[in-house]
C-alpha positions in Angstrom: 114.8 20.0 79.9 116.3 21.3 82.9 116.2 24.8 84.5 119.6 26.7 84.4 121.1 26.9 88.4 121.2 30.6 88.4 122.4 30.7 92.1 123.8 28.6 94.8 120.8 27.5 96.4 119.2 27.2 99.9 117.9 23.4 100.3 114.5 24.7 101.2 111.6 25.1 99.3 109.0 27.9 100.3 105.0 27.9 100.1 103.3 29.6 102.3 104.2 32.9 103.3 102.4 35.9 105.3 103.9 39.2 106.6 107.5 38.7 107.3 106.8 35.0 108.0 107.6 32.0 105.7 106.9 28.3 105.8 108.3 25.8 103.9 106.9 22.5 102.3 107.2 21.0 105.6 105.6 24.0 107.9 108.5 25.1 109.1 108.3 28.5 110.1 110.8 31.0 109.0 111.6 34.6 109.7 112.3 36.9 106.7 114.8 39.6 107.2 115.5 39.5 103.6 112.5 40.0 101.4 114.2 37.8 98.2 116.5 40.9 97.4 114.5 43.6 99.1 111.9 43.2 96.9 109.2 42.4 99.6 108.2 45.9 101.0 104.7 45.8 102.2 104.5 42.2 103.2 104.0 39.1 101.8 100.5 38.1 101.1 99.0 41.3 102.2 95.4 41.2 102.1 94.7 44.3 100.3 97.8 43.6 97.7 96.1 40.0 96.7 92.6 41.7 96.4 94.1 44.1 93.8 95.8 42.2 91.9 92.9 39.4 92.1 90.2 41.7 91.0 92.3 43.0 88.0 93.1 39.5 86.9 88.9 38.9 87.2 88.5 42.0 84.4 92.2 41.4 82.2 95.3 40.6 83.0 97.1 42.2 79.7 97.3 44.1 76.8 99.8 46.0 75.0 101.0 49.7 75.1 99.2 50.0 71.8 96.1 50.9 73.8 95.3 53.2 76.3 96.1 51.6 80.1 94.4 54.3 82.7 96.0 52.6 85.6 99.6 53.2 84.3 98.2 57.5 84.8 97.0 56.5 88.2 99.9 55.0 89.2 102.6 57.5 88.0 100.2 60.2 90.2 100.3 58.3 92.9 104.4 57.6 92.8 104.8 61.5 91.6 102.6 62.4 94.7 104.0 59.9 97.5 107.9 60.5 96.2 107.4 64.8 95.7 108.4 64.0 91.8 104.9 65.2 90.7 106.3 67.3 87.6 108.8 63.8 86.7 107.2 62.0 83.6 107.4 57.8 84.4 108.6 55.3 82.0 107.1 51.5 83.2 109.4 48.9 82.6 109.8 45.0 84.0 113.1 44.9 86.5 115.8 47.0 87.7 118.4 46.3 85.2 116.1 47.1 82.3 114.9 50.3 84.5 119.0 51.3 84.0 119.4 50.1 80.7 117.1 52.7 79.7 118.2 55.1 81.7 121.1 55.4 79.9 120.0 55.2 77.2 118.1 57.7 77.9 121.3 60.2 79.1 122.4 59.6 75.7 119.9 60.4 73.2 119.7 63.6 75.3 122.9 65.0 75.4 124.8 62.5 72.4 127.4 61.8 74.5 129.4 58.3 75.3 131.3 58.2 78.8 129.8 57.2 81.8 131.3 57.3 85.5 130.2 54.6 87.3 131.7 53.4 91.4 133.1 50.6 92.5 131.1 48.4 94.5 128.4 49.2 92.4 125.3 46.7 91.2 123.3 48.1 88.4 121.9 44.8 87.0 122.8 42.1 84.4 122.0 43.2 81.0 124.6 44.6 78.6 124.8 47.9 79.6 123.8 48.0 82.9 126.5 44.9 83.8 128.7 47.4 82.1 128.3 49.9 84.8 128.5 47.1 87.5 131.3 46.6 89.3 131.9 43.0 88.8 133.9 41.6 85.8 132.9 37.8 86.7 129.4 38.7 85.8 130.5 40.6 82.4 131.0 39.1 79.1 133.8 40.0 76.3 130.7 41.6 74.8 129.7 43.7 77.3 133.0 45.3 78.0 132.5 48.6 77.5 135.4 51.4 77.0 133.1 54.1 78.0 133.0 53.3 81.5 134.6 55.1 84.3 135.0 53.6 87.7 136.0 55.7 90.5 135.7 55.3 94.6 133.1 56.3 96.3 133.2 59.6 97.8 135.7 60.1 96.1 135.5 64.1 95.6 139.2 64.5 93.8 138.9 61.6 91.2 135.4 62.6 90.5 136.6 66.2 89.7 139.4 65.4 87.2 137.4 62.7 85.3 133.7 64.4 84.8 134.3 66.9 81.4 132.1 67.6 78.6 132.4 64.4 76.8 130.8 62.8 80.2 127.1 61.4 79.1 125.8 60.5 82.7 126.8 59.7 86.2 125.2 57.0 87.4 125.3 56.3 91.5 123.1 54.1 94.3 121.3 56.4 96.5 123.0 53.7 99.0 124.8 50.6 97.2 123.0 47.0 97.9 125.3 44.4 97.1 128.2 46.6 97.8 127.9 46.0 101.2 125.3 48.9 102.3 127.8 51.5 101.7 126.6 55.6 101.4 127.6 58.2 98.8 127.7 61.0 102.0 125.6 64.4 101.5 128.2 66.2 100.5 129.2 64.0 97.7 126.3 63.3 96.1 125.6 67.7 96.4 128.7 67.9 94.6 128.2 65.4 91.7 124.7 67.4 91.0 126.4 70.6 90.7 129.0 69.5 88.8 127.2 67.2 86.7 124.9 70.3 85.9 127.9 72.4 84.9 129.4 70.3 82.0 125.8 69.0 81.0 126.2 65.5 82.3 123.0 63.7 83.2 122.7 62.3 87.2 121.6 58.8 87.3 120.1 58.0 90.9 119.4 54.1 91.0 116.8 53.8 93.8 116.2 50.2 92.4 116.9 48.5 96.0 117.3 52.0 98.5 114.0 53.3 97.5 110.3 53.1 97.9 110.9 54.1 101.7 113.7 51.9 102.6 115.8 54.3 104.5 113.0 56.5 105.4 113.0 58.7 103.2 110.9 57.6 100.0 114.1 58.0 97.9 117.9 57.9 100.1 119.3 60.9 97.8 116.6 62.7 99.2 118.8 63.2 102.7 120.8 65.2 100.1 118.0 67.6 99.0 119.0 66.9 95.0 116.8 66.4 92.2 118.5 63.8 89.7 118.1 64.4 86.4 116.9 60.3 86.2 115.9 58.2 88.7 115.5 53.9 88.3 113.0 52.0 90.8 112.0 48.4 90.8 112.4 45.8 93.7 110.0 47.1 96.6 108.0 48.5 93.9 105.6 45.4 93.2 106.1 43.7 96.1 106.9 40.6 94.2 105.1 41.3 91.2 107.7 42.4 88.3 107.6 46.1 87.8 110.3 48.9 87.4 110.6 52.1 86.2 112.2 55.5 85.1 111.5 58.9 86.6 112.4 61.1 84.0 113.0 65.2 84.8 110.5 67.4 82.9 113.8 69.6 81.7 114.6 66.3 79.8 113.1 65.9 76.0 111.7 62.1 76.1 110.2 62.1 72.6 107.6 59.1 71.6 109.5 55.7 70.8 112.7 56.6 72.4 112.0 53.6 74.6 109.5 51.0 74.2 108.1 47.9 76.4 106.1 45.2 75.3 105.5 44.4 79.4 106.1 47.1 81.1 103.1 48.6 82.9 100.5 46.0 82.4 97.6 46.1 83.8 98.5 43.6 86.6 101.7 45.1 87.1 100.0 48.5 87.6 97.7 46.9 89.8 100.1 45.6 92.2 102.2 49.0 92.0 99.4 51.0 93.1 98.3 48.5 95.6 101.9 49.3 97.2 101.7 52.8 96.9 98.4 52.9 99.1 99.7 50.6 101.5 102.7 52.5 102.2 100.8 55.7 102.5 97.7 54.4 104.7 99.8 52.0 107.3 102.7 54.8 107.4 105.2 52.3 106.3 108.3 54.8 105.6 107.4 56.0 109.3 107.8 52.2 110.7 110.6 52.2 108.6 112.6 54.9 110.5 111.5 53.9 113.7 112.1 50.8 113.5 114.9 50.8 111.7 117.1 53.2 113.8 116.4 51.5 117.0 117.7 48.4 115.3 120.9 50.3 114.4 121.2 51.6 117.4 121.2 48.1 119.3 123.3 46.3 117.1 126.0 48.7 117.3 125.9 47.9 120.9 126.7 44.2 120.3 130.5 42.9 120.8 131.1 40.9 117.9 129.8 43.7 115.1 132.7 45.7 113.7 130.3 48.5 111.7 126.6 49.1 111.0 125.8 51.1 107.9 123.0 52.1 106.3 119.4 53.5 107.0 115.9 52.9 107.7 115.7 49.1 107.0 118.6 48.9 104.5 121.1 48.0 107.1 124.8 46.4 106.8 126.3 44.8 109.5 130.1 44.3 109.1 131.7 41.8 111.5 135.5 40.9 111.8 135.5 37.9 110.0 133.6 36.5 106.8 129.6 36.3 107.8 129.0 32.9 105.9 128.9 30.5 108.4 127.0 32.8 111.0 124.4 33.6 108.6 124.5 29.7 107.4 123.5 29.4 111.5 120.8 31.8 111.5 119.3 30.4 108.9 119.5 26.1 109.8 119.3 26.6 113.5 117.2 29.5 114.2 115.4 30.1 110.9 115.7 33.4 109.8 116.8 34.5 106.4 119.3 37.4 106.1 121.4 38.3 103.1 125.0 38.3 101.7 126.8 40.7 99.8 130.4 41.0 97.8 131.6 42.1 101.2 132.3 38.6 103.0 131.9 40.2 106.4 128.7 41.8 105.9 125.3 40.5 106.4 122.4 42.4 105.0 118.8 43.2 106.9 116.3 43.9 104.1 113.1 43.1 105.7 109.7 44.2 104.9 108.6 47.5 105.6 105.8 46.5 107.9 108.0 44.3 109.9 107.2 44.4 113.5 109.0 45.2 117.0 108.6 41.9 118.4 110.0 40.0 115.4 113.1 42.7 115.3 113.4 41.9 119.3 113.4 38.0 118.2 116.4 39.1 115.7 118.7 40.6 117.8 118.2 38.1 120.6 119.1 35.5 118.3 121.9 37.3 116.8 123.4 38.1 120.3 123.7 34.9 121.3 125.1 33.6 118.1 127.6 36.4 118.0 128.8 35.5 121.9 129.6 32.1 120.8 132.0 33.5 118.3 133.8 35.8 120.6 136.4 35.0 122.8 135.9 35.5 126.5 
């Protein structure tokens, strides 16, 4: 049997990795500015993360939700207490798109509705309703074609308006989109699809899935807005590699017993490695380095000739260049070995890294980058 190619892939093979360092199977040393998806948000191989998870696999590794898991209590007080969504009740799931599915699902069983507005550009996962909220139709199948669906601009104030009405079940939005090509519902917007969504009894869905857990600074990037969503979806930086997701779910909301089920979702590892995050966020100050760091990277790469646009936050940046980014980021990555990332814009390259990522390593970046980008523009 052979595995199914899921992606078009890198011809280097990773096994060693520490911080926001990686080496592959012939110790060649490599820079991670990408984190496999965003996904790596304390570090890789952090000491205290590996002890955690270590010691939990030492007493048991799993059981099911038929029994009472204590650490799943300790780590939706933790999230509640870090994210200011103490009164939010927390569904544990497995990944991102489940985390949405669910959401959803959710929306509906609460107000019995059908129609969901959804925005183009948008990446929501690959299961069959959350691909049906994405804005992509190569990824969707005949069966996941879904009538229900509504897909409007972002920021888009005056579509938004004439399509949300009382047969709308949920709105579901990126606090900043990820594959989209880091791009920002504004304040305002995302102010004015709460209040409206509140007046025709529509349920906001915030997916934090790759902007959260700190990556723009804030712990959640609708949080810039001052909004409370009615539902909000996290996975990615939430494990640090380990797979772990799940739904904040408002205490106005009636989430009755069975409504959703895992058979997974928050295991005792899994909750081992979540709350392992948690603390090292909140002990090394992680969404501080985030913002520091972050904005002085935006600041200087905004500086550079060459870069059209940087979008984004924290250390969920987009860097848009004139022309498509492939064959620049191909160089970074061959010739001076550091990873970025694409997305479904051609001319931007993402910057995901760790949280913890370090001055001197962002300095190394952007010296790098530079002189790559001088070689591509004309004197």
């Amino acid at each position: 049997m052979k595995t199914f190619e899921v992606y078009n892939l890198f011809d280097i093979e990773i096994e060693k990795a520490k911080g926001s360092i990686v080496w592959d199977k012939n110790g060649i040393e490599y820079l991670d500015l990408y984190g496999g998806h965003a996904v790596i948000s304390v570090g890789h191989s952090h000491p205290y993360y590996v002890q955690k998870i270590t010691d939990q696999l030492n007493k048991i590794g799993f059981y099911s939700n038929s029994v009472k898991i204590n650490l799943q209590d300790q780590l939706a007080e933790k999230l509640g207490r870090l994210s200011g969504y103490e009164d939010y009740q927390l569904f544990l799931c497995n990944s991102g798109a489940e985390a949405n599915e669910n959401a959803l699902k959710l929306a509906s069983f609460e107000n019995g509705r059908k129609k969901v507005i959804a925005f183009k550009g948008a990446f929501h996962g690959r299961t069959s309703l959350a691909v049906s909220v994405t804005d992509n139709p190569a990824i969707q199948a005949p069966i996941n074609e879904n009538e229900n669906i509504v897909f409007i601009d972002l920021n888009d104030f005056e579509t938004f308006d004439k399509q949300l009405d009382e047969n709308t079940c949920a709105v579901i939005i990126e606090g900043m989109q990820g594959v989209g090509g880091v791009k920002s519902p504004s304040v305002e917007f995302l102010q004015f699809i709460s209040q409206k969504c509140k007046q025709v009894g529509a349920l906001l869905i915030l997916d934090e899935v790759q902007s959260g857990y700190g990556r723009t600074g804030q712990f959640f990037a609708h949080q810039y807005a001052g909004i409370r969503p009615d539902i909000i979806t996290v996975a990615k930086g939430m494990g640090n590699g380990f797979p772990i997701a799940g739904v904040l779910i408002n205490p106005e909301i009636e989430a009755k017993k069975e409504m959703l089920g895992t058979t997974f979702g928050g295991n005792y590892l899994a909750c081992a490695a979540g709350i392992a995050v948690l603390e090292i966020i909140e002990n090394e100050k992680l969404v501080e380095n985030t913002l520091s760091i972050g904005t002085d990277l935006m600041d200087r790469l905004k500086e550079l000739d060459g870069v059209k646009e940087v979008r984004g936050q924290g250390l969920m940046i987009g860097i848009e260049l004139f022309e498509p980014c492939a064959e620049l980021r191909k160089r970074l990555l061959t010739e001076h070995r550091i990873f970025t990332g694409a997305s479904s814009d051609k001319n931007t390259i993402r910057i995901l890294p760790s949280l913890a990522i370090t001055k001197s390593e962002i300095d190394h970046f952007l010296k790098v980058f530079s002189a790559v980008l001088e070689e591509k523009v004309p004197s």
